[in-house]
C-alpha positions in Angstrom: 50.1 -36.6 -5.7 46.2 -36.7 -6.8 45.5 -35.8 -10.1 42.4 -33.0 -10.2 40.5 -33.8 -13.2 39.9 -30.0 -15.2 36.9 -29.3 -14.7 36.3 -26.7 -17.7 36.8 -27.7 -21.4 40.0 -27.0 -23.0 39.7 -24.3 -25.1 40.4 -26.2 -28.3 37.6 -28.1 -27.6 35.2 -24.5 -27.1 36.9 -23.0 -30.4 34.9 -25.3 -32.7 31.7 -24.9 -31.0 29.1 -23.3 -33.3 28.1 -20.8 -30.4 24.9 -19.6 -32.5 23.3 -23.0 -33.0 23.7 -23.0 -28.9 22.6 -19.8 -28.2 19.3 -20.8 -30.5 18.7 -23.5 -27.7 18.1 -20.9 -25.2 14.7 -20.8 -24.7 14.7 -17.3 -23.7 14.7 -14.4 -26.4 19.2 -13.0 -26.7 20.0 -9.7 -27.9 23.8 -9.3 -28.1 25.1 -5.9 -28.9 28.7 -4.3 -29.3 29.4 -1.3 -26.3 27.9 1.3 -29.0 24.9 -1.0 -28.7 24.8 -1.8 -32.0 22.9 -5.4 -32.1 25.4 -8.4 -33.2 23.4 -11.4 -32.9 20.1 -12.6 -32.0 18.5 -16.0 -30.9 15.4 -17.8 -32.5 13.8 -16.8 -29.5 13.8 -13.5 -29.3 12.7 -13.6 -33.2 9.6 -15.6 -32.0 9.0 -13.4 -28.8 9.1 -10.0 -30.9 7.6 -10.9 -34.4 11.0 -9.4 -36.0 12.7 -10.6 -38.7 16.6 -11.2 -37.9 17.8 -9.3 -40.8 15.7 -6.2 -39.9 18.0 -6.1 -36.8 22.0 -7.2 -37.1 24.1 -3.9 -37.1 20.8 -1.7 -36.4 21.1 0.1 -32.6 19.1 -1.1 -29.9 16.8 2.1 -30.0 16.0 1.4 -33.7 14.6 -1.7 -32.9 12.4 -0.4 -29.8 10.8 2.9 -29.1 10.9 3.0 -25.8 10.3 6.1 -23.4 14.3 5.3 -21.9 15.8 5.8 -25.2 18.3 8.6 -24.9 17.1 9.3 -21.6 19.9 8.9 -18.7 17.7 6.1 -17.6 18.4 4.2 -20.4 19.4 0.8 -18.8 22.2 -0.3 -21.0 23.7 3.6 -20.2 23.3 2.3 -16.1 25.4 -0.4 -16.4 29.1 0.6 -16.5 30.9 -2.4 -14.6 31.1 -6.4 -16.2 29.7 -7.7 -12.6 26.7 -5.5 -12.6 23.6 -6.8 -13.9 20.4 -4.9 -14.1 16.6 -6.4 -14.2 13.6 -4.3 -15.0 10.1 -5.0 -16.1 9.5 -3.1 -19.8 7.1 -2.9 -22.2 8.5 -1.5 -25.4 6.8 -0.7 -28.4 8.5 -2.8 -31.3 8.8 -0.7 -34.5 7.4 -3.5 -36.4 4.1 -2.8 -34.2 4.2 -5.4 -32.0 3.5 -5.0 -28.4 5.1 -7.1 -26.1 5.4 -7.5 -22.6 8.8 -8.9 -21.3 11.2 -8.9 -18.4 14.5 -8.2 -19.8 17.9 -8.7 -17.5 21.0 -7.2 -19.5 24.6 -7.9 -18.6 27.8 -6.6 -19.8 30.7 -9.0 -21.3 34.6 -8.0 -21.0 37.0 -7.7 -24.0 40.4 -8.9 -23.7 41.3 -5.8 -21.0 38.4 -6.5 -19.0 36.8 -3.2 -19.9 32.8 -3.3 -21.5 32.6 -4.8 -24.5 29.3 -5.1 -25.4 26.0 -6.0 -23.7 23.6 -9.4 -23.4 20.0 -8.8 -23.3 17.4 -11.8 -21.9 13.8 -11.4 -22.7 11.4 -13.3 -20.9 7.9 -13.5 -22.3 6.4 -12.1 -19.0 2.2 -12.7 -20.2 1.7 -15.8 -18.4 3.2 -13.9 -15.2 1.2 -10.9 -15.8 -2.2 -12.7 -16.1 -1.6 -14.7 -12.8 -1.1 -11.5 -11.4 -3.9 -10.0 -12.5 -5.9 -12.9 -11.3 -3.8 -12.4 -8.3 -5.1 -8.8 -7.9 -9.0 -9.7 -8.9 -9.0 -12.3 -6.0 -7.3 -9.6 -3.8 -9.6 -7.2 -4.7 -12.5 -9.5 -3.8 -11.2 -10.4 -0.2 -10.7 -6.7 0.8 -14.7 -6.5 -0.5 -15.6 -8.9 1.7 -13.2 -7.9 4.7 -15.3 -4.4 4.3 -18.4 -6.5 4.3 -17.4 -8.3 7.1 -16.8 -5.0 9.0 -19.5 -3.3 8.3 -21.6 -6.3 10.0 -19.4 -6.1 12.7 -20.5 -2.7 13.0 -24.6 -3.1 12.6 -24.3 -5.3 15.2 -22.4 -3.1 17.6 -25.3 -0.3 16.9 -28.0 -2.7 16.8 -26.9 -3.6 20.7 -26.4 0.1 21.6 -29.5 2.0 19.9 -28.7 5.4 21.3 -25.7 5.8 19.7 -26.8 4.5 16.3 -24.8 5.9 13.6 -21.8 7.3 15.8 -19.4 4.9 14.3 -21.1 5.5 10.8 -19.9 9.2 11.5 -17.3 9.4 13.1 -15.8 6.7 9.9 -16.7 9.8 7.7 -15.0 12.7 10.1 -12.2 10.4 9.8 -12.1 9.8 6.4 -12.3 13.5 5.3 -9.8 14.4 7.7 -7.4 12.0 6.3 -7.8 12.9 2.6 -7.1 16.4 3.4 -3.9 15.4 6.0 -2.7 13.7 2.2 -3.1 10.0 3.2 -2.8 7.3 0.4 -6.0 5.6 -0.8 -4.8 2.3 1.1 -4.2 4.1 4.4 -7.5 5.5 4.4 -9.1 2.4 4.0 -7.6 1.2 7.2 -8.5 4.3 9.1 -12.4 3.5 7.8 -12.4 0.7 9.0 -10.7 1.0 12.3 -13.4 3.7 12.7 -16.3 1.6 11.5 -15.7 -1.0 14.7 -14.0 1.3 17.4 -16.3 0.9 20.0 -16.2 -3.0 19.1 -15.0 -3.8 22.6 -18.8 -2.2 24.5 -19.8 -5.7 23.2 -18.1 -6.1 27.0 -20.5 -3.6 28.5 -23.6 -4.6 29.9 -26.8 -3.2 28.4 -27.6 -1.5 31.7 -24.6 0.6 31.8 -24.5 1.9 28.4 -28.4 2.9 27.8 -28.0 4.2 31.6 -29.6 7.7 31.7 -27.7 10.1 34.3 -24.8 10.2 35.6 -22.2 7.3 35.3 -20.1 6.2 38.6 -16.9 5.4 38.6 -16.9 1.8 38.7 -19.1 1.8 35.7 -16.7 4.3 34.0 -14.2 2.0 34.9 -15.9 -1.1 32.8 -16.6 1.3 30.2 -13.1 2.1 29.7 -12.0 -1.6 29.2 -13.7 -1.5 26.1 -10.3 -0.4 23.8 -8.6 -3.4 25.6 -11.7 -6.0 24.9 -11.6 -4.8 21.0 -7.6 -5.0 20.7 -7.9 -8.9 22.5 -11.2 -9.6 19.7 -8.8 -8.3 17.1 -4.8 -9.4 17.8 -4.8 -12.0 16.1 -6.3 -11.3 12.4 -3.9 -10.4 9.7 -5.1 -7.0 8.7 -3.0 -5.5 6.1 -3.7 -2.1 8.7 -3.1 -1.5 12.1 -6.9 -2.0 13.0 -6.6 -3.6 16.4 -3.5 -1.3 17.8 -5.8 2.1 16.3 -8.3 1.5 17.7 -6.4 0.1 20.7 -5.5 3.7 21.2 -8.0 5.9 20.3 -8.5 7.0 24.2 -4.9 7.9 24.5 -4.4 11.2 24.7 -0.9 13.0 24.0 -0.2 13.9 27.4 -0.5 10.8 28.9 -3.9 11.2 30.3 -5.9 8.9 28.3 -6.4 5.1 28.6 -5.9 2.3 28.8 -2.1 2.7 28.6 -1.3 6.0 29.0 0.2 6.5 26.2 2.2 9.9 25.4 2.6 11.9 22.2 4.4 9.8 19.5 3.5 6.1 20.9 -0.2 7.4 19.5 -0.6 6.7 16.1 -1.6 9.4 14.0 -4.4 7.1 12.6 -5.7 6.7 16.6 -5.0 10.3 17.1 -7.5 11.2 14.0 -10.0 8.9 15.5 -9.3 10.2 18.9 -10.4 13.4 17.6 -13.2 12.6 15.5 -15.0 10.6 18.1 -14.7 13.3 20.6 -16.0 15.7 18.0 -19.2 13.4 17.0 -19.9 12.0 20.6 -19.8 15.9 21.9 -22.5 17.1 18.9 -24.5 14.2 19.4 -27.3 13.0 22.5 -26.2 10.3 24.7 -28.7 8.7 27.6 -26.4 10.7 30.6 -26.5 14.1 29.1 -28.3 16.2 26.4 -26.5 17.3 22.9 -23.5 19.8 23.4 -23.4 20.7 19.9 -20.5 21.3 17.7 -19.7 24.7 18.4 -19.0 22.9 22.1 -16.9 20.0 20.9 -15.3 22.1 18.3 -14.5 24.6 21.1 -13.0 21.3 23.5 -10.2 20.4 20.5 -9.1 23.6 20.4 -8.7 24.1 23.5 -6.9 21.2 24.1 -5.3 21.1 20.9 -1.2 20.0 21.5 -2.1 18.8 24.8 -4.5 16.0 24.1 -5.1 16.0 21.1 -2.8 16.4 17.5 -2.7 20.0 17.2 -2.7 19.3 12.8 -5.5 16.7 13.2 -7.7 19.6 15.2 -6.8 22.2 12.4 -8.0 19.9 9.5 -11.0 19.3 11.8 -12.0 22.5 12.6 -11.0 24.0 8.9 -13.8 21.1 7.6 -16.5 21.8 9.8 -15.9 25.5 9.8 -14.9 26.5 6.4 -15.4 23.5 4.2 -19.0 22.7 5.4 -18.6 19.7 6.7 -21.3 18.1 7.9 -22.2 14.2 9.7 -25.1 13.9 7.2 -25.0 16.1 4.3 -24.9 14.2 1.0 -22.5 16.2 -0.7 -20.0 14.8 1.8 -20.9 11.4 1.2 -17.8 10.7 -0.8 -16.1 10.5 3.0 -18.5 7.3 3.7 
């Protein structure tokens, strides 16, 4: 028979071990309380961490040493743990009594008495300023490439309207209808910034169209319709492949569905729309109705507002007409108005 060499010290050899020299080696900051959370011990590096003096703190509760807004709360974390394999990790900024302010990522643990049950509670601090300045740098050069993504985009979009004088400032609007309907449908900040610019490029894809067919004046026929209407596709294909964090290429993709299937290019039926495309799908009908194009004089709103409603639940989102038409109607909406040029 093979002898298996113990792996683990006898415990003769761990009762001589002076525990609180070792526990001063760790080099992040140790609370250890009893189950009353009354502190029993802490490590060099908590004392350097915090400012505090050691003898300020052995035998004083945890919520004497910090205020913090959990105290006596029943989101108090030591109060969450109530198992020795649970472990909790959060991200806290407590306000030392001494009137130092730290920031620290603390993991507590429970250890077992001699039954197993909760005996007291082990608190790591990590000195979490180093992380928190990289994030913030992290954030600042975030922050810079969504301005230039929005710079980028709104290029995108001159050129689309230098190409395509007559309808000039369509996408400009119809990025505005969209934003104000949003807001008021209760979209976050970031979601609305994704609409905006889906908006701002949607007719991307009549880079496709010749010149001839979109400054035609009369009618259209149905082959040139037909090239017309490959313009969602040609966008989607220009778009695929860039990361958005938004579903830029896929909204605008869509924004000729309608929600009984009779839009294109896929057909697409109720729910398959996105809401965003369905809130594009509206505004652009709304804008391109009030507005002149080379095959047809101005409708006017009262003629597109009258075309969503009438339609409203069959092709288009029967909530995205009624924030429409309450904006236009009773808010005072308007394409150019400067008191609504928050929405730009």
């Amino acid at each position: 028979m093979i002898d298996t060499p113990n792996l683990h010290p006898a415990k003769s050899q761990l009762d001589h071990l002076d525990w609180s020299r070792i526990l001063d080696a760790v080099t992040d900051g140790l609370i250890i309380t009893d189950r009353h959370f009354k502190v029993l011990f802490v490590n060099r590096a908590f004392l350097s961490l915090s400012g505090l003096d050691a003898s300020k703190l052995i035998g004083q509760k945890c919520h004497d040493v910090f205020s913090s807004e959990l105290c006596f709360t029943p989101n108090c974390p030591l109060t969450k743990l109530t198992s020795i394999s649970g472990q909790l990790i959060f991200d806290d900024e407590p306000y030392c009594k001494n009137g130092n302010y730290e920031p620290w990522v603390v993991t507590i643990t429970a250890y077992p008495d001699a039954n197993g049950d909760i005996a007291g509670y082990v608190e790591r601090f990590t000195d979490a300023s180093a992380f928190r300045r990289v994030k913030q740098a992290l954030s600042r050069s975030h922050d810079r490439l969504r301005r230039n993504m929005g710079a980028i985009i709104q290029a995108i979009s001159t050129t689309i309207e230098k190409r395509d004088p007559y309808t000039a400032g369509h996408q400009r609007r119809v990025t505005k209808l969209c934003r104000a309907i949003a807001t008021q449908m209760g979209f976050s900040w970031e979601r609305i910034q994704g609409l905006r610019m889906a908006a701002a490029i949607h007719d991307l894809g009549k880079i496709h169209v010749p010149s001839a067919i979109l400054n035609k004046p009369g009618p259209i026929s149905k082959h040139e319709l037909a090239i017309i209407q490959m313009h969602p596709r040609t966008a989607y294909d220009i778009l695929k492949d860039i990361q958005f964090p938004w579903p830029l290429a896929e909204t605008i993709y869509q924004h000729h569905e309608r929600l009984d299937g009779s839009g294109y290019p896929r057909q697409l039926k109720g729910d398959q729309i996105l809401l965003e495309a369905r809130i594009l799908a509206v505004a652009d009908v709304v804008e391109s109705m009030a507005s002149f194009r080379p095959y047809r004089p101005e409708l006017g709103l009262e003629a597109a507002l009258a075309e969503i409603e009438s339609n409203k639940g069959v092709l288009y989102d029967a909530s995205v007409v009624e924030v429409c038409t309450s904006l236009i109607i009773r808010q005072g909406f308007d394409f150019e108005t400067k008191s609504w040029q928050r929405y730009t």
